[in-house]
C-alpha positions in Angstrom: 191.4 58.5 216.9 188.2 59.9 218.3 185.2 61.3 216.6 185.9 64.8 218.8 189.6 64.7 217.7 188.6 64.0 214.3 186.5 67.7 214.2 188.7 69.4 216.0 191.1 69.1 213.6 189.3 69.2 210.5 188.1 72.2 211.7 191.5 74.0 211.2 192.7 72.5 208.4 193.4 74.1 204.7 193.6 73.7 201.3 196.8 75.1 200.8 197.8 72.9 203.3 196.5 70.0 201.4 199.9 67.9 199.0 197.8 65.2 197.6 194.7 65.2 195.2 192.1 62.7 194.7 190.4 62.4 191.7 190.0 64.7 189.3 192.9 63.3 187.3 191.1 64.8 183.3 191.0 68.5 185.1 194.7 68.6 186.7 195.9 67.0 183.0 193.7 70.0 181.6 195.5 72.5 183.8 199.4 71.3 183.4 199.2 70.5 179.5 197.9 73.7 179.0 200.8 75.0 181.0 203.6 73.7 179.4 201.8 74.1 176.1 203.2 78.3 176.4 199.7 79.3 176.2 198.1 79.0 179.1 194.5 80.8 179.7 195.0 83.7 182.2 191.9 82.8 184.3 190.9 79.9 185.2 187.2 79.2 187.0 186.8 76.0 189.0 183.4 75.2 189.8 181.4 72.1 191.3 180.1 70.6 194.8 181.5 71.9 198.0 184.2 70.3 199.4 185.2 68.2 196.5 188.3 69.1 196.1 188.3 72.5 194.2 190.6 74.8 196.1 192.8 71.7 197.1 193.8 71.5 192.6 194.2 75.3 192.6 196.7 75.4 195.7 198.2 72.4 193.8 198.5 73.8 190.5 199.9 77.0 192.0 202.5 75.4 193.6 203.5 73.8 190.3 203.9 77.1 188.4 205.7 79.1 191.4 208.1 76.1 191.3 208.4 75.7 188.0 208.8 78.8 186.5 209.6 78.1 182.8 206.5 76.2 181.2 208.6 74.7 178.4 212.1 73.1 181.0 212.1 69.5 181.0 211.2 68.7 184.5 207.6 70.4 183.2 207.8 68.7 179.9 208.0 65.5 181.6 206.3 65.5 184.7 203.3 63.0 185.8 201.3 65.1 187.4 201.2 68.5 189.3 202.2 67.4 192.9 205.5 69.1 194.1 206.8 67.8 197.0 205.6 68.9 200.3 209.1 69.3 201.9 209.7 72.1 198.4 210.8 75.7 199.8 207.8 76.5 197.3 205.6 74.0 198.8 206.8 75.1 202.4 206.3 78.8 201.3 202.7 78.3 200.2 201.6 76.2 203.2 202.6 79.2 205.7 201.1 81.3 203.0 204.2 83.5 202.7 204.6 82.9 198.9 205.0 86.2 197.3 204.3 85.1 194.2 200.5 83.9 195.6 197.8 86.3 196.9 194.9 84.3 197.9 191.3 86.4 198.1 189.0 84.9 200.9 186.8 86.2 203.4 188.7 87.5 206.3 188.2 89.0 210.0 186.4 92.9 210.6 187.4 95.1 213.1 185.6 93.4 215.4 187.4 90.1 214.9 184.6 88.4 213.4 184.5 86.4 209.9 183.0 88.7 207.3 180.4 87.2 205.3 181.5 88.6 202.0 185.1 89.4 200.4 184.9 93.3 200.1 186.1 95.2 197.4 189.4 96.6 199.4 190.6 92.9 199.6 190.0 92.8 195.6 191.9 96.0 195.2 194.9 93.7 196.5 195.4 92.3 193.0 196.2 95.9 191.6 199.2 96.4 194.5 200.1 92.7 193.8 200.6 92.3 190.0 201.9 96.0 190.1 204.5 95.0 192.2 208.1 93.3 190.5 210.0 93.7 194.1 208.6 90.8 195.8 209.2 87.7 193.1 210.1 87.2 189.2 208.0 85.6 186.7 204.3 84.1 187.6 202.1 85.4 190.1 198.9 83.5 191.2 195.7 84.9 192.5 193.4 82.1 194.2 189.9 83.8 194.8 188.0 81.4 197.7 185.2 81.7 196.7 184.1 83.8 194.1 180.7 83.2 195.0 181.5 85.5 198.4 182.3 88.5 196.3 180.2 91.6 196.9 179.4 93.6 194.1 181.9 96.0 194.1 184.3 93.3 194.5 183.5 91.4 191.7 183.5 94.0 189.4 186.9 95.5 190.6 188.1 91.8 189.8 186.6 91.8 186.5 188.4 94.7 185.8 191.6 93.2 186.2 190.3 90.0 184.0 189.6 92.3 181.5 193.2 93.7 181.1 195.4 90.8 182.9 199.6 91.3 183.8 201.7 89.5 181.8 202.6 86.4 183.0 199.7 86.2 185.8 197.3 83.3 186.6 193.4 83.5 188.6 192.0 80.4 190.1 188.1 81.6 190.6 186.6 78.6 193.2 183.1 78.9 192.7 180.3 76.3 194.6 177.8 77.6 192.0 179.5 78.7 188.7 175.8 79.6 187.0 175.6 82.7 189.5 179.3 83.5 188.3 178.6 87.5 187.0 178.2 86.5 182.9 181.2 88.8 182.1 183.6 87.5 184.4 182.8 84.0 183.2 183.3 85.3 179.6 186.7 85.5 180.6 187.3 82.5 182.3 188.2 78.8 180.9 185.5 76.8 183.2 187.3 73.8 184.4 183.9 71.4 186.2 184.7 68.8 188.4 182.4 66.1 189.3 182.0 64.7 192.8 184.5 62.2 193.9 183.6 58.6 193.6 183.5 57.1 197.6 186.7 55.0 196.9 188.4 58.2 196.9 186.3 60.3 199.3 187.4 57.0 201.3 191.0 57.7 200.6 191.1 61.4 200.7 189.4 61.3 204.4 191.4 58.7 205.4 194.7 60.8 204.7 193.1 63.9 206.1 192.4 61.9 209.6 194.8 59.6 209.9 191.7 56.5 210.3 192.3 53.5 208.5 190.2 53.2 205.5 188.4 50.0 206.5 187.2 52.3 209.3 183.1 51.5 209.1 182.7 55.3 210.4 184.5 56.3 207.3 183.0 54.3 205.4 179.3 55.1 206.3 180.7 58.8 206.3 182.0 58.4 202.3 178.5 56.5 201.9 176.2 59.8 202.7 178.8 62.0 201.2 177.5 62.3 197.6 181.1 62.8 196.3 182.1 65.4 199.1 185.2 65.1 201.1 184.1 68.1 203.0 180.8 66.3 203.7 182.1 62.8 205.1 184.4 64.6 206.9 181.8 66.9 208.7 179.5 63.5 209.1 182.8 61.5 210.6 181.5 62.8 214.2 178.7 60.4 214.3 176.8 63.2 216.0 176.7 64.9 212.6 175.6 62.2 210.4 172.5 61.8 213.3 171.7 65.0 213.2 171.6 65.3 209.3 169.2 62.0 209.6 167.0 63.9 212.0 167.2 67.2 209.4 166.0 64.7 206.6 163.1 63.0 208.9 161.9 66.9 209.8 161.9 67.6 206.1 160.3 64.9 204.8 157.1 65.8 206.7 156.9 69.2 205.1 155.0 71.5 205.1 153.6 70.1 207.9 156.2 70.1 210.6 155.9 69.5 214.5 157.2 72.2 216.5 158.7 69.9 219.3 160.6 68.4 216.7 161.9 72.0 216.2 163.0 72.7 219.6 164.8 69.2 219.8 166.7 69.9 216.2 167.1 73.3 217.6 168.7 72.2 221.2 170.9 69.7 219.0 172.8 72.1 217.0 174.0 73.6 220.0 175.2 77.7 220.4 178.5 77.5 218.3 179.2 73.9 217.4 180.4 74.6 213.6 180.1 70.8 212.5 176.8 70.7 213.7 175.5 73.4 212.1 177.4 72.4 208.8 175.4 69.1 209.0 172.0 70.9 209.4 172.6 73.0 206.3 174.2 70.3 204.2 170.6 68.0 204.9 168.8 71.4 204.1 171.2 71.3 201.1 170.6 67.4 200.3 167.1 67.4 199.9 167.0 70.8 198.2 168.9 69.3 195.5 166.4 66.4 195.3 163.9 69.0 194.9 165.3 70.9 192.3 166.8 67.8 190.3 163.3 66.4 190.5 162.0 69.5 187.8 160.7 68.2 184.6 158.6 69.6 181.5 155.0 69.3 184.0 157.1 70.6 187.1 155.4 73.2 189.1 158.2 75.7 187.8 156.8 78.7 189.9 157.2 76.4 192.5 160.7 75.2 191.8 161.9 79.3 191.7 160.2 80.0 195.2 162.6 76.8 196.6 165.7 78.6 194.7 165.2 81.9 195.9 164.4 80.5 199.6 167.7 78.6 199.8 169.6 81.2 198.4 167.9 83.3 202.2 168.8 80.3 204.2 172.4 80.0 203.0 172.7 83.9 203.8 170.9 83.1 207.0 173.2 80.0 207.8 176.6 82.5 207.1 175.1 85.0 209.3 174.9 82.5 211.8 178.3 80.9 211.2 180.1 84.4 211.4 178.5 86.4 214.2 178.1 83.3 216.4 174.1 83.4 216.7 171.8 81.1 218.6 170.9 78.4 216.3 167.5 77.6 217.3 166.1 80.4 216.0 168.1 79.8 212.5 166.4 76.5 212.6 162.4 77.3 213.5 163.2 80.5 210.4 164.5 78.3 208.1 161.4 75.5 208.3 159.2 78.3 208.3 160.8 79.5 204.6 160.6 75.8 203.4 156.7 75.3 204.8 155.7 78.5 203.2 157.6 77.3 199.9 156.4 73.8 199.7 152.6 74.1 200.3 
């Protein structure tokens, strides 16, 4: 299979979508003895690294529930694990997202056709429709929120207001890429379920069943390599292209805040106008070595320092969404977001 081919179709694919987990064997033992314990938490926040595998376990454990309705009947006393089989009318339900036991909240198209950058607080007011309703489905209904971090304001309180006095019998899945911004009093109500990044035997494995490549592939293996635990990320890298251009990212930032604005240009000409991988790759090095920053803190830390790092990436992952969703030139994302980091870092 080709690097191109490889993109093209991660580019489409899904969580829900998505049969088989890897790793995270302590939090999807968490979720079904909890289950078929009776008393199972109403909400539910999963939180950790993107592309790790967080949406893929909620998809998973909603399946489980919708196919398995009663939490104490023997098949759920006994079972292994969560997995139902892929060729389940639950399972096959889910997967052309016409469950109507499951209402997923995730950024979708405006008017215009174009991604929103936030989940608005209409979408949210979904829920109240959706766990008002007894027509469409008996017993459990799930709400997936992907991501909560996408919220607007409005929307995340009208979902706290539904946290606050939850329908019987209903489940939330909160994703969450950074669960310490999570509002305080929706994490209140929220059992936090963490999961670590993947360890690269199964970021190997995982990628290798998402693309088909053997894993003995040395692509995939370099990709799982730079992945720090991310599916999402050695996927993105597979291209070759990708895992270049995050190199090139990395070499521009490591000369900081000094930076050489024909470097710029060339980073700038090499994320192309509306190559989605490439720009992913950009971000994710921005991301990389802003985590190395950060991590780097101690007690005789430049803490003022530290916050103005923080609050810049919190602008460039804003700008970098903007970018994504309206289809902007990238050059210009890239010569603005040096510019943030210069300014920070002197």
């Amino acid at each position: 299979m080709s690097a191109r081919k490889v993109e093209q179709e991660i580019a489409v694919r899904h969580p829900r979508e998505t049969s088989e987990l890897f790793g995270h064997r302590e939090a999807e033992t968490a979720l079904l003895n909890a289950y078929r314990s009776g008393r199972i938490p109403h909400a539910w926040l999963i939180g950790g690294a993107q592309g790790i595998g967080k949406a893929t376990l909620a998809y998973r454990m909603a399946r489980f529930v919708l196919a398995y309705r009663n939490p104490l009947a023997s098949q759920v006393q006994a079972a292994p694990s969560l997995r139902i089989d892929p060729s389940d009318h639950v399972a096959r339900q889910i997967t052309a997202g016409a469950h109507g036991g499951l209402l997923v909240l995730e950024r979708g198209l405006n008017d215009r056709g174009v991604m929103r950058t936030v989940i608005t607080v209409d979408e949210t007011r979904e829920t109240i429709s959706f766990f008002g309703s007894t027509a469409a489905v008996d017993g459990w209904r799930v709400c997936i929120v992907d991501t909560v971090d996408e919220l607007n304001p409005n929307a995340a309180n009208a979902l706290l207001k539904i946290l606050e006095e939850p329908p019987q019998q209903s489940l939330f899945f909160l994703v969450s890429h950074a669960p310490s911004r999570v509002l305080p009093t929706i994490l209140s109500r929220c059992r936090k379920l963490l999961l670590r990044p993947l360890d690269e035997r199964d970021v190997i494995s995982a990628a290798s069943a998402a693309t088909e490549m053997e894993s003995s592939d040395p692509a995939l293996i370099e990709a799982a390599a730079a992945s720090e635990g991310s599916v999402g990320r050695a996927l993105a890298l597979l291209g070759g292209d990708a895992l270049k251009l995050q190199q090139r990212t990395a070499a521009l930032l490591a000369t900081l805040p000094q930076v050489d604005p024909r470097e710029l240009h060339a980073l700038g000409d090499a994320l192309g106008t509306s190559d989605r991988v490439a720009l992913a790759a950009f971000i994710d090095g921005i991301d990389r070595w802003m985590s190395e920053k950060l991590r780097a803190g101690d007690a005789n830390a430049n803490l003022p320092r530290l916050a103005r790092l923080a609050e810049v990436w919190e602008k460039i992952v804003r700008a970098a969404r903007d970018t994504e969703s309206y289809n902007l030139e990238r050059k210009p994302l890239v010569f603005s977001v040096f510019s943030m980091l210069a300014d920070a870092t002197r």
